[in-house]
C-alpha positions in Angstrom: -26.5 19.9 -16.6 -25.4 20.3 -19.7 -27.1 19.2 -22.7 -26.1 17.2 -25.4 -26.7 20.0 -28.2 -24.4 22.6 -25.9 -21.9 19.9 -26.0 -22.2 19.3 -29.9 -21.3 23.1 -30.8 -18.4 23.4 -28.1 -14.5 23.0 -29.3 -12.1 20.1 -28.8 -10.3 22.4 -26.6 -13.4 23.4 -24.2 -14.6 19.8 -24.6 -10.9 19.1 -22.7 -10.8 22.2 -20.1 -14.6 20.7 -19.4 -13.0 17.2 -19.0 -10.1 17.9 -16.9 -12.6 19.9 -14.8 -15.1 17.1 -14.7 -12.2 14.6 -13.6 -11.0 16.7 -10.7 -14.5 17.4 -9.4 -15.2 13.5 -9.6 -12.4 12.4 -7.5 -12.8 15.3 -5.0 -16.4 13.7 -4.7 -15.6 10.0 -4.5 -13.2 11.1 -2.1 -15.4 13.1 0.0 -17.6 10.0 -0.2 -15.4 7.3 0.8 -14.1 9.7 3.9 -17.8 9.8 5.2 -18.5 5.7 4.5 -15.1 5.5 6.7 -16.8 7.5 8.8 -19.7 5.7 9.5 -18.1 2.5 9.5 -16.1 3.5 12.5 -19.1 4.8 14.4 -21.3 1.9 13.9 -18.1 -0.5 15.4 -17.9 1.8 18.2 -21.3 1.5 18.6 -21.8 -2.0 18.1 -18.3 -2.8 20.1 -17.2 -4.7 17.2 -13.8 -6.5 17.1 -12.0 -5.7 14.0 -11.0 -10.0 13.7 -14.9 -10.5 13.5 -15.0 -8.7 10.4 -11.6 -8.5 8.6 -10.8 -12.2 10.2 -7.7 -10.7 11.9 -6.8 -7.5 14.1 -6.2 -4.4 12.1 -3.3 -2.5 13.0 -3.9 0.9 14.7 -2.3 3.8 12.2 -1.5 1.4 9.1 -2.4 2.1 6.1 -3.2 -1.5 5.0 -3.5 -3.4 7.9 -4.3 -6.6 6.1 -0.6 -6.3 4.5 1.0 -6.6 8.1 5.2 -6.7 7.4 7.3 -8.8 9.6 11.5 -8.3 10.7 12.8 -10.9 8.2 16.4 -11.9 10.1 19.9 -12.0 8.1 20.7 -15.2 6.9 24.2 -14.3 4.9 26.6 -11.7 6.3 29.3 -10.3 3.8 32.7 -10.9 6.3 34.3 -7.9 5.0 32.1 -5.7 5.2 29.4 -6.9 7.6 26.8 -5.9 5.2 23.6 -8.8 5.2 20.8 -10.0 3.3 18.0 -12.2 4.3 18.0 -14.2 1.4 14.9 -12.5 0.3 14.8 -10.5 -3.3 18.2 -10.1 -5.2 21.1 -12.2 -4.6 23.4 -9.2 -3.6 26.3 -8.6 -5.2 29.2 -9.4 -2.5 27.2 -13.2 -2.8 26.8 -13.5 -6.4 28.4 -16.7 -8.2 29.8 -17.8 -4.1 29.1 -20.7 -2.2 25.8 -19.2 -0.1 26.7 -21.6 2.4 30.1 -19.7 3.1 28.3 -16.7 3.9 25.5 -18.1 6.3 24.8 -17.0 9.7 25.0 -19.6 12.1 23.5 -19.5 15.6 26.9 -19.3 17.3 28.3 -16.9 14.6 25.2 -14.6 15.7 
C-alpha cells in the first residue's frame, strides 16, 4: 500500500502512470468478480432447479446478451413501388415516403 507521504513527493506524471495502472487493475478485478458472481448464480439455479421466469419474471433467452431486451420481426407496413424497398413505419420517415401520402404506400393484405 502506498502511503500518503510516498504519494505527496511523487510527480504529476508518476501520480498519472500510477492512475492509469490503478484503473486497469480495478476493472480487470471487478471483472474477475462479476465473472465468478455469474458463476455462482448459475450453479445455485442448477442446483436449486430454478426457472429463470421465477426470478427475472420472464424466460431468459439462451445466448443473449440481454435477455430482458428480447427484439421482435416488426413487418413492412409501406413498400416504395419502384424500388420495392420497405419500412415498418418505425424510426425515420424514409426518404422515397417523405412529404407523400403514407397511405399510397401501405401494404395491404392482398398486396402482400
Amino acid at each position: 500500500m502506498i502511503s500518503d507521504e510516498q504519494l505527496s513527493t511523487m510527480s504529476l506524471a508518476d501520480l498519472r502512470v500510477l492512475q492509469d495502472k490503478l484503473g486497469k487493475r480495478i476493472l480487470a478485478l471487478a471483472s474477475e468478480e462479476k465473472q465468478e458472481a455469474i458463476k455462482k448464480v448459475r450453479g445455485l439455479i442448477e442446483a436449486y432447479g430454478i426457472d429463470t421466469k421465477a426470478i427475472f419474471g420472464r424466460a431468459a433467452h439462451k445466448g443473449s446478451a440481454d435477455a430482458s431486451v428480447a427484439k421482435r420481426a416488426v413487418e413492412p407496413k409501406f413498400r416504395d413501388p419502384e424500388t420495392g424497398k420497405t419500412w415498418t413505419g418505425r424510426g425515420m420517415t424514409p426518404k422515397w415516403l417523405v412529404g407523400k401520402n403514407r397511405d399510397d404506400f401501405r401494404i395491404t393484405a392482398e398486396a402482400a
